[in-house]
N, C-alpha and C positions, 0 to 999 in steps of 0.2 A: 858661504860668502864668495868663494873663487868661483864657483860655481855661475852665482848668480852673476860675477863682473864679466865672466867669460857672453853667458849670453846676454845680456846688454853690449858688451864691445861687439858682437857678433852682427847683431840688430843695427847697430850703429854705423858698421861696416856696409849692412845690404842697405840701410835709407844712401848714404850717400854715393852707393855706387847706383841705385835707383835713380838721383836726383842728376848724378852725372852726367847718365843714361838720356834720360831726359831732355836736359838741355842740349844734348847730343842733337836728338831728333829733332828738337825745335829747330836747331839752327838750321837743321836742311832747308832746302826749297820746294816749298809744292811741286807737282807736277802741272805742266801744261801738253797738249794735243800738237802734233806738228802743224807749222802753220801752213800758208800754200806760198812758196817761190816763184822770182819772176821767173819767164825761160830763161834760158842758159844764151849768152850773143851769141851769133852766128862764129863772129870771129872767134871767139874761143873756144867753139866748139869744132871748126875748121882746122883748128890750131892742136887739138886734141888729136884728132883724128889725124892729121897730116905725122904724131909725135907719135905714133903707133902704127905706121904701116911697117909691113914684114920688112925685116931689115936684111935677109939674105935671100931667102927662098921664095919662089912666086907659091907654092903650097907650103905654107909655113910647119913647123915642127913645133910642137907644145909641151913642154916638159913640167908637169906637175910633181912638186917635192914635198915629203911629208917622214917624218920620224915615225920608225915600227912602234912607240910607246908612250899617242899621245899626240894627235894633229886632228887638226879641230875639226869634226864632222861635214860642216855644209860648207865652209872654207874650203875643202879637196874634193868634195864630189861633186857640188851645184859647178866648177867652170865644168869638170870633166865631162858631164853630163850634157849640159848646153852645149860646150865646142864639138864637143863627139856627134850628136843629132843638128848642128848647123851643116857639119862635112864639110868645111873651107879651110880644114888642116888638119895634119898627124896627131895625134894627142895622146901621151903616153905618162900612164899612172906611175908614178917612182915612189920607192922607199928607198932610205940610208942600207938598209939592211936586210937580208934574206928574211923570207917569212911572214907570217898576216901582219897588217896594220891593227894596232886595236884604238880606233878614233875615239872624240871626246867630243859628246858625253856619250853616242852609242853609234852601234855598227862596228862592225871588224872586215876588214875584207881581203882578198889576194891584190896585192901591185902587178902589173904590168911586169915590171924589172925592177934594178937594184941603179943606184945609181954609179955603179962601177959597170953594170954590164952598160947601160948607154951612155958612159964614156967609150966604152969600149966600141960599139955597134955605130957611134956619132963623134970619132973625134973633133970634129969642125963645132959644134954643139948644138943647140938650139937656137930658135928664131926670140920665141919667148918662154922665159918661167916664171912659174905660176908659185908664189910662197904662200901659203895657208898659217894661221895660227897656230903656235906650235906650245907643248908644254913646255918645253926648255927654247929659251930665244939665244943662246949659246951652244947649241952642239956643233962641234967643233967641223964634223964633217959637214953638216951644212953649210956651213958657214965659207968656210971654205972650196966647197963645189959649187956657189950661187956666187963667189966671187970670181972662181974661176969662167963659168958660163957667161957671166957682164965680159970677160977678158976680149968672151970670143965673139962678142958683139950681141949679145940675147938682149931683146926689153922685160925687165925684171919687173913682175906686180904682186906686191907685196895685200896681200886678201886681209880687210879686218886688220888684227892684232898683229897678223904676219909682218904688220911693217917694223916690229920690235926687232924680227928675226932683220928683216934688208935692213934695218937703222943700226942694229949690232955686226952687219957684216961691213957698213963702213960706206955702201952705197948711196946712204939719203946725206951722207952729209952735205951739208950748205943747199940743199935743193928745199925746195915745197913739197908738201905731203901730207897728207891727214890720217886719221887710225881712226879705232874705235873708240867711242867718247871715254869710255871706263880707261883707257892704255894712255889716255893724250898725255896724262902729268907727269907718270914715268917716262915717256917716248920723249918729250921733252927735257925731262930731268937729265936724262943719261946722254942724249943727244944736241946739246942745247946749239949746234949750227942750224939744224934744220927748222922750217918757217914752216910754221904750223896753218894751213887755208881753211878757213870755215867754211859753213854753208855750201859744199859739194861734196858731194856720194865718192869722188873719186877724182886723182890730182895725178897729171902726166907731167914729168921733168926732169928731162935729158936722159932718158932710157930707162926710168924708173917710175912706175906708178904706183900708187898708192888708193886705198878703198877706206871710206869710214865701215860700219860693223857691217857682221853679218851677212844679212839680205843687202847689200852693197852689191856683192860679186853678180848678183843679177845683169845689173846695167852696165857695170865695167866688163862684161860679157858682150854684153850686144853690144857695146858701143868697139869691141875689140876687132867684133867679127863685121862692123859696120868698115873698120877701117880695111881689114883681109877683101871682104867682099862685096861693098858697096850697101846703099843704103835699105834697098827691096829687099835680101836678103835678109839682113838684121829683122826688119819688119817681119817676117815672115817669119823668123825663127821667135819674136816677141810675141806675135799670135799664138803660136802653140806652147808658149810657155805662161798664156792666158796675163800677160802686162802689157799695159794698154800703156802707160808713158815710162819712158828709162834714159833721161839724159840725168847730167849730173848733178840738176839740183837741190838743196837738203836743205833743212832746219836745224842746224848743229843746234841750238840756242834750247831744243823741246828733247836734249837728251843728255841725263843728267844726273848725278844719286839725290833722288830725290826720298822725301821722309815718307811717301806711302811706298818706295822702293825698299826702304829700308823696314819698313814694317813689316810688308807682307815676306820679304827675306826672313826676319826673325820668327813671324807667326810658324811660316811653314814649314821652316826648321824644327819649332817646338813640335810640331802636329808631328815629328818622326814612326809616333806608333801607326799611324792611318797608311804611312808608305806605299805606293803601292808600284806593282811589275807589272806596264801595260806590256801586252803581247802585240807584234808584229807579226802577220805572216807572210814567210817569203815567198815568190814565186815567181817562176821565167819571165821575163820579157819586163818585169815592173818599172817605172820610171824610178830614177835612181837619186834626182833630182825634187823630186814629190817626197821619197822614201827621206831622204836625207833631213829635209824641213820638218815633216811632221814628228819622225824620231827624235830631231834635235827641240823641236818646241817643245812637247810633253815631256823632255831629261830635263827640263829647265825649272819646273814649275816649282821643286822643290819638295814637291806631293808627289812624282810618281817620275818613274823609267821607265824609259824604251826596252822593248826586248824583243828581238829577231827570234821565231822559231819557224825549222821546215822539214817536212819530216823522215828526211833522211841526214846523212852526213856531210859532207862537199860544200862545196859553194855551189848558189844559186846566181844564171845568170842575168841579169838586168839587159833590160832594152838597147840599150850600149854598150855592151862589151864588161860590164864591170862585175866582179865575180865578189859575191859578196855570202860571208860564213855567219852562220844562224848561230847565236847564243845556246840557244837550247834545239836539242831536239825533242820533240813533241810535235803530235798529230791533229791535235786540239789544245785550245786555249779556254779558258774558262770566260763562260762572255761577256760576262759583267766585267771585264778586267779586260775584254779585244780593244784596242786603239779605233775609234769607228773607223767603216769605209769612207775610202774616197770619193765623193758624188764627184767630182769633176777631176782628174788624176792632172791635171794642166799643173806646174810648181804652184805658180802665184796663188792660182783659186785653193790648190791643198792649205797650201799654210793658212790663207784666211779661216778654210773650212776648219783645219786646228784650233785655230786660238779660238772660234765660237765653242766651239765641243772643251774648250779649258774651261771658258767661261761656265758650262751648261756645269759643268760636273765640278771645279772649284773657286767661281767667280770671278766676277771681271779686275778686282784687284791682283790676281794672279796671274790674267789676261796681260794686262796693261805692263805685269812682271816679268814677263814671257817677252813681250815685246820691244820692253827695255835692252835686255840682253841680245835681241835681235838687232837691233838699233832700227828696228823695222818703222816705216815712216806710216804714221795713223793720223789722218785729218778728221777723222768723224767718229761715233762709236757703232 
């Protein structure tokens, strides 16, 4: 008899945690396709760019900051990457602390310096720094050292999520600024001065910018290096980075948790046995920026990771300077499980080329999952 009330109460537990569940997801909201925005005015866009010229240095200095255990992948390599191959300023990779970076979700690399030695090397500081999404938006040293760099006159751009970290350091407050869709409730809960702007990729005000996700840092790139070095340059470095438009416009409204977000989240969580280690392989000169998107789209799917091998020890160096440590060593990778090549290594066309090749191999709901997390702008499929 206990027996039998046990599983009946048992049964009676999973229908209503089922039913729960359920209406959980109903209440989401579908998904929609971003739509297409007006341009961006002149004036505001005038206004942007006048709010980001180099504020000390005619060759500006660029100080990118990231914690050794935990700073978000395409948030600290895509600026490095792009400012380094524009060449219209210094650009120097930081960590909090001696020793590799190990990024999120993959990649591990060598920094540049520490950020006591370019205190040291720069006490006047930087022009601008660059804050990436970080796993802790309170470490104390950050916080701290990106307060003191704003002291010394730096414009502070808080990448994606990183605005949690400049919103915790005290500089968004009372200003405009937007984050990633996924961050906006909390970035808002904990900071409630700050005016949240929709529908732009990216918000300048009064020495502090801000990016919605991801593939954001793209455009607030070139529009950075638009402002350093006018507007042919920008062009020119957006060619080789194969993106044909990058002003600030967005569809806040087509990014969102949505119920097939939340579906394909739980499906391919279940799917944990299929797991799989896509392999990367490293080699001299690779864009570092291509490397960063593709790694970071495939650790997203929830189906499979990224994983750097090369087949010695060391860091391998990237086309710009960035010294970057193989997960594994190994000489081959098994090739049903390589990451395809790059048909066109350009960032923009890689990541496209990614999300097709998720599609091929675990669907376009996975896709569209992938791109969520990107906050990547899709008008078509």
């Amino acid at each position: 008899m206990n027996l039998r009330i046990m599983l009946w109460s048992g049964l009676g537990v999973v229908l209503i945690l089922l039913a729960v569940g359920g209406a959980w997801l109903l209440s989401l909201p579908a998904g929609a396709l971003a739509a297409a925005q007006p341009a961006i005015d002149a004036k505001e866009a005038e206004a942007t760019l006048a709010a980001l010229k180099p504020p000390k240095r005619q060759r500006p200095l660029i100080a990118i900051i990231g914690i050794n255990d935990g700073t978000e992948t395409t948030d600290y390599l895509m600026p490095y990457g792009i400012l380094r191959r524009a060449d219209v300023a210094d650009v120097v990779a930081l960590a909090t602390l001696p020793g590799p970076m190990k990024l999120h979700p993959a990649l591990q690399i060598e920094p540049d310096a520490t950020t006591a030695a370019f205190d040291a090397g720069h006490p006047d500081g930087a022009d601008y720094v660059i804050v990436p999404a970080m796993m802790r938006d309170d470490d104390a040293g950050v916080l701290k050292w990106i307060r003191g760099q704003a002291t010394k006159g730096a414009t502070v751009i808080g990448i994606c999520a990183g605005a949690k970290v400049v919103g915790a350091s005290g500089l968004l407050d009372g200003k405009r600024a937007t984050t990633h869709w996924y961050s906006l409730s909390e970035l808002s809960e904990e900071h409630p001065t700050i005016r949240y702007v929709a529908d732009r990729r990216f918000v300048v005000d009064r020495g502090v910018a801000t990016t919605t996700g991801i593939t954001a840092s793209m455009p607030m790139m070139l529009t950075l290096i638009e402002a350093i070095a006018g507007r042919d340059k920008a062009e020119a470095v957006s060619r080789d980075l194969g993106l044909a438009q990058w002003d600030a416009r967005h569809d806040s409204s087509a990014f969102k948790f949505t119920r097939s977000f939340a579906l394909t989240a739980i499906g391919n969580t279940l799917a944990f046995l299929d797991h799989e280690q896509l392999g990367i392989r490293l080699t001299p000169g690779m864009d570092e920026v291509s490397l960063a998107l593709v790694a970071d789209a495939w650790s997203r799917t929830y189906r499979s990771g990224a994983v750097t091998f090369a087949g010695r020890e060391g860091s391998v160096v990237s086309g710009d300077g960035l010294r970057i440590l193989p997960d594994q060593i190994a000489t081959d990778w098994p090739a049903q499980r390589l990451v395809p090549v790059m048909v066109d290594p350009r960032p923009a066309k890689a990541l496209d080329q990614a999300l097709q090749d998720i599609s091929a191999r675990y669907g376009t709901r996975t896709t569209d999952f992938v791109a969520m997390q990107l906050e990547y702008p899709r008008t078509g499929r």
